[in-house]
N, C-alpha and C positions, 0 to 999 in steps of 0.2 A: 504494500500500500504506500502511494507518496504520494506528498501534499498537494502537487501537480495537479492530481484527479478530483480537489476538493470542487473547483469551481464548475466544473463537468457536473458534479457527484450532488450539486443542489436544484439542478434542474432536465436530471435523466436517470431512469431506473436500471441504465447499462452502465454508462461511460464511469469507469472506476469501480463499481459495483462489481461487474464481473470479474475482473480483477482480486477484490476481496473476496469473492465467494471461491474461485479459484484456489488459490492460496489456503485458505480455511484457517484465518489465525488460531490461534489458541488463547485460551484467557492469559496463561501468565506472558505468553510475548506481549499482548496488547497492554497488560497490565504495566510490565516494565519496558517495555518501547513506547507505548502511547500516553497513557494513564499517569503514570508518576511522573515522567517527565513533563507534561503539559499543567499539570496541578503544581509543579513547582512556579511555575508565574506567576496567577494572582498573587501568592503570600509574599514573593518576591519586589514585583510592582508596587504593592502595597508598601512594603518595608522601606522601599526607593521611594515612594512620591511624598511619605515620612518625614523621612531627611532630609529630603533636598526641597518641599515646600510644605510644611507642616501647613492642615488646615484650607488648604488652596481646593485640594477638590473635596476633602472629607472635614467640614467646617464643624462640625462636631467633636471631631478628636483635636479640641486643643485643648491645654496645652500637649502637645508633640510626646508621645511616649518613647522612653529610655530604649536602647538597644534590645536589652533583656526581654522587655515585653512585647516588642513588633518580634523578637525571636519566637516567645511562647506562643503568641497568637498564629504568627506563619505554622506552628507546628501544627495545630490545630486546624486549622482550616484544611492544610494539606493532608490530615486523616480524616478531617469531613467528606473530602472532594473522592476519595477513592472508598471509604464508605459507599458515600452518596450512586459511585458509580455502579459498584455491586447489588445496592438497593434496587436500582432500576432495572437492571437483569432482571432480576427474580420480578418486580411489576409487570416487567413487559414481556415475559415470559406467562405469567400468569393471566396477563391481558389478551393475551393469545389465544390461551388456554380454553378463558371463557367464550372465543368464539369456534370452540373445538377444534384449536390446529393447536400442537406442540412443537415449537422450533426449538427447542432444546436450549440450557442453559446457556451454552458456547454462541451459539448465533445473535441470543439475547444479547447476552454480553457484549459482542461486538458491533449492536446499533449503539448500547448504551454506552459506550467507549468514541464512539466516530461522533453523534450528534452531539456532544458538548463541546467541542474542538473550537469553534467561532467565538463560545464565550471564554474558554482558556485563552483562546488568542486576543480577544479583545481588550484585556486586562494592560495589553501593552498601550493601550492607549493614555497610560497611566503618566507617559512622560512628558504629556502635556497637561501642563495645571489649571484645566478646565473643567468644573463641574459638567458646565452644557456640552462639551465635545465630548467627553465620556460616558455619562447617559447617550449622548446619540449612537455613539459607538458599538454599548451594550445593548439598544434596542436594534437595532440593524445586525449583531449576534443572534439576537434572537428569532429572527427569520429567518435567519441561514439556517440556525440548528431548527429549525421549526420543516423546513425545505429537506432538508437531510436524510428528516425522521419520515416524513410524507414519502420521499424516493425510497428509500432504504428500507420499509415493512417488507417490500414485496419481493424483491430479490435477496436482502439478510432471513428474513424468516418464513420465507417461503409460502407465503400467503396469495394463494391466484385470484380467489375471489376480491372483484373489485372492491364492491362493498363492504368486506369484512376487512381490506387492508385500507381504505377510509375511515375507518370507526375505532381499528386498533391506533391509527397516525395520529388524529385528533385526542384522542383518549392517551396515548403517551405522550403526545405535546404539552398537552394539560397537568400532566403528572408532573411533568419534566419544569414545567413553570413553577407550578406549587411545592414540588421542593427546593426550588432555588430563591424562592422566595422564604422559605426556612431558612435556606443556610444562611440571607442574610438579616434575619432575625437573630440568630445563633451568632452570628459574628458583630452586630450590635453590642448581643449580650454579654459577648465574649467582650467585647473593647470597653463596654460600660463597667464589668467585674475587674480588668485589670487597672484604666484609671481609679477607681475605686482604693485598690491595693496601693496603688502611688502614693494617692494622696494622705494614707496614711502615717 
């Protein structure tokens, strides 16, 4: 799989597809080829747009947290994000399930690993210290991984019927929205409990 195929791969249920179906990753390659490496950026962009403009795009975190704590927090997040990834396997495997097809854990695993790719990568937009260019950024992510998931039912998990690979696309886009709007609940929480500790 190379990143070449992404922009193919949001508005065709071949170009790149076949490719991965091909290939047939495995969880732990994707895991540690795609997965861990791409969850290392937000924590990282985050701990960068910190330092070098405290408050500029996240005007709630001032004053600017100590090294230690954008450390603990990046740790955190980065065992969220590959949680989070394994959660949605099993969703979208069971979202399947309910419309009587099984594509097996492996297949699941590898929509849920490709369709967040736009929002790992969007994080880099972080080097610019704009709230309003970074909301835009993350919501034009969110189409692509939205695009990805819609291509990607029918050739990752082998679903022919139109309709039921409609109704699974929409139904994990949804999923896929409402836990990411967790994790950043969770990561609020997380930044409200560690200035908390500062400040004492």
């Amino acid at each position: 799989m190379s990143f070449a195929h992404y922009p193919a791969m949001l508005i065709s249920e071949t170009e790149g597809w076949t490719e991965i179906e091909r290939s047939h990753p495995g969880v732990r390659p994707l895991l540690f080829g795609l997965v861990m490496p791409l969850s290392l950026i937000p924590p990282a962009m985050y701990a960068y747009a910190e330092r070098a403009y405290p408050g500029a795009v996240f005007p709630l975190s001032v004053p600017a947290m100590t090294g230690g704590q954008l450390f603990a927090t990046g740790v955190v997040l980065f065992v969220v994000q590959l949680a989070m990834v394994s959660f949605m396997a099993m969703l979208i495997q069971r979202m399947a399930i309910s419309q009587d097809h099984d594509p097996g854990y492996e297949n699941s695993y590898t929509l849920a690993a490709i369709a967040p790719v736009p929002l790992w990568l969007s994080s880099l937009a972080l080097f610019v210290p704009s709230l309003a260019i970074n909301v835009l950024i993350v919501a034009l992510a969110w189409v692509a991984s939205a695009a990805l998931i819609r291509h990607g039912v029918r050739p990752l998990l082998k679903v022919e019927d139109a309709q039921k690979t409609h109704y699974i696309s929409n139904l994990v886009t949804a999923t896929g929205l409402i836990a990411w709007f967790g994790l950043m609940i969770v990561s609020a929480a997380l930044l409200s409990i560690l200035s908390g500790i500062a400040g004492l």
